[in-house]
C-alpha positions in Angstrom: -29.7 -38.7 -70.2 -26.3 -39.6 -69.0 -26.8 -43.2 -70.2 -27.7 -42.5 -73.8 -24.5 -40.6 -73.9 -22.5 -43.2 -72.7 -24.1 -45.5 -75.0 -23.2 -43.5 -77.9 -19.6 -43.1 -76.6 -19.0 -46.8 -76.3 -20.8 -47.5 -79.9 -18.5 -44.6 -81.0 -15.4 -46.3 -79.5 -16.1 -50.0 -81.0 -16.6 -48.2 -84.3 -12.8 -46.6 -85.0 -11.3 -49.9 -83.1 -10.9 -51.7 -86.3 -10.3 -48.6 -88.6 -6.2 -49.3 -87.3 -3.8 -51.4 -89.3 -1.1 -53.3 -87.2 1.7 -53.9 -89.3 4.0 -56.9 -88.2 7.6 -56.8 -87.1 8.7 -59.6 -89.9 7.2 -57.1 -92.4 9.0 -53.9 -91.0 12.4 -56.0 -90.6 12.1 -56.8 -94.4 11.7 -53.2 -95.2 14.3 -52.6 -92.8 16.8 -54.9 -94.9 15.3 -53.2 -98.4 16.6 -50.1 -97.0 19.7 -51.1 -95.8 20.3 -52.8 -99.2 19.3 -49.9 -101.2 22.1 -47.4 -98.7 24.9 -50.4 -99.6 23.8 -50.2 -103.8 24.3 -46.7 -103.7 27.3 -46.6 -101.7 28.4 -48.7 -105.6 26.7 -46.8 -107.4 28.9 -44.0 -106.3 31.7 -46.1 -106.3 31.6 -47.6 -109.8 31.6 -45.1 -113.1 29.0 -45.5 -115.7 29.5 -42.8 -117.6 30.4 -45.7 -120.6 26.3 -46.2 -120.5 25.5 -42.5 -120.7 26.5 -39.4 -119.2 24.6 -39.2 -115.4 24.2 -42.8 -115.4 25.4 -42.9 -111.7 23.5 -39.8 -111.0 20.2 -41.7 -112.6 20.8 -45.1 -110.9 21.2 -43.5 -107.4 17.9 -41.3 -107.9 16.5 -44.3 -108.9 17.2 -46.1 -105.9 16.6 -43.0 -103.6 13.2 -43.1 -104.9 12.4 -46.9 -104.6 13.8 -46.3 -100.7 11.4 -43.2 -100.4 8.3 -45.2 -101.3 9.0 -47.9 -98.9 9.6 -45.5 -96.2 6.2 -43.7 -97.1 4.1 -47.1 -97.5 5.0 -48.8 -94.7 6.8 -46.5 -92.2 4.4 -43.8 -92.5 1.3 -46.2 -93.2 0.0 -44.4 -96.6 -0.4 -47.8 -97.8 -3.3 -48.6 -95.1 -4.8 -45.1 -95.0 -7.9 -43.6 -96.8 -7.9 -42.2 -100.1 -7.4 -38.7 -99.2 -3.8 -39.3 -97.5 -3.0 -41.1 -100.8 -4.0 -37.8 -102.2 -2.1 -36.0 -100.1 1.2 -38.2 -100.8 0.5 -37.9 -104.2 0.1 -33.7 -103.9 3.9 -34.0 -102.2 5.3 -35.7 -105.1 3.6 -33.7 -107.7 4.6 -30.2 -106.0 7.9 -32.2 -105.8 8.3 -32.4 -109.0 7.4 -28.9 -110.1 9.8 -27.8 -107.7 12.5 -29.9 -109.8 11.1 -28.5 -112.9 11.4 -25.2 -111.9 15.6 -25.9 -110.7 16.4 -27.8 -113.5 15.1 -25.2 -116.0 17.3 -22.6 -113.9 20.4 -24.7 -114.3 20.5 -25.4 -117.9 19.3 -22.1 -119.1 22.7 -21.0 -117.3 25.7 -20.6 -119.4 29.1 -21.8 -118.0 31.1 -18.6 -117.6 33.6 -17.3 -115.3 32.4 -15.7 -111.9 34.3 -12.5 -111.5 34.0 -9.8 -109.0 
């Protein structure tokens, strides 16, 4: 009894070995760099005005780099990119309840008018 138990441990064990992605240091220095370049393009961003494009052209430009920093961080950092379908699910939840969440601000803050605050 005690050896078909083993025997379904080590069959078990051999199983979820290769279920693991090792990611290699050359690919996490490069995302290292794409997020150090990404902190030193919005440190400019910041720095330069681009209101002469549009109004919140900065604002846009940083968010958009924010966001291409985010997804590196997720795919690689946190491994979503080698997981099952149901952690992509999950990401994808985060950034959807995310986004109703900004919805929900934004429609708060424009709906405001710009008056005086007065006690």
């Amino acid at each position: 009894m005690a050896e078909h138990i083993s025997e379904n441990h080590d069959e078990h064990s051999h199983h979820t070995e290769g279920e693991h992605h090792i990611v290699s240091i050359p690919l996490y220095l490069m995302v290292f760099a794409v997020l150090v370049v990404g902190t030193i393009l919005t440190y400019f961003t910041a720095q330069w005005d681009l209101d002469w494009i549009f109004p919140g052209a900065n604002t846009l430009l940083a968010l958009l780099i924010a966001f291409t920093k985010m997804m590196f961080v997720i795919l690689f950092f946190m491994h979503v990119k080698y997981s099952s379908k149901l952690i992509w699910l999950t990401a994808i939840a985060g950034f959807f309840w995310l986004a109703i969440m900004f919805a929900f601000t934004m429609q708060d803050y424009l709906t405001r008018s710009a008056g005086v605050f007065t006690r």
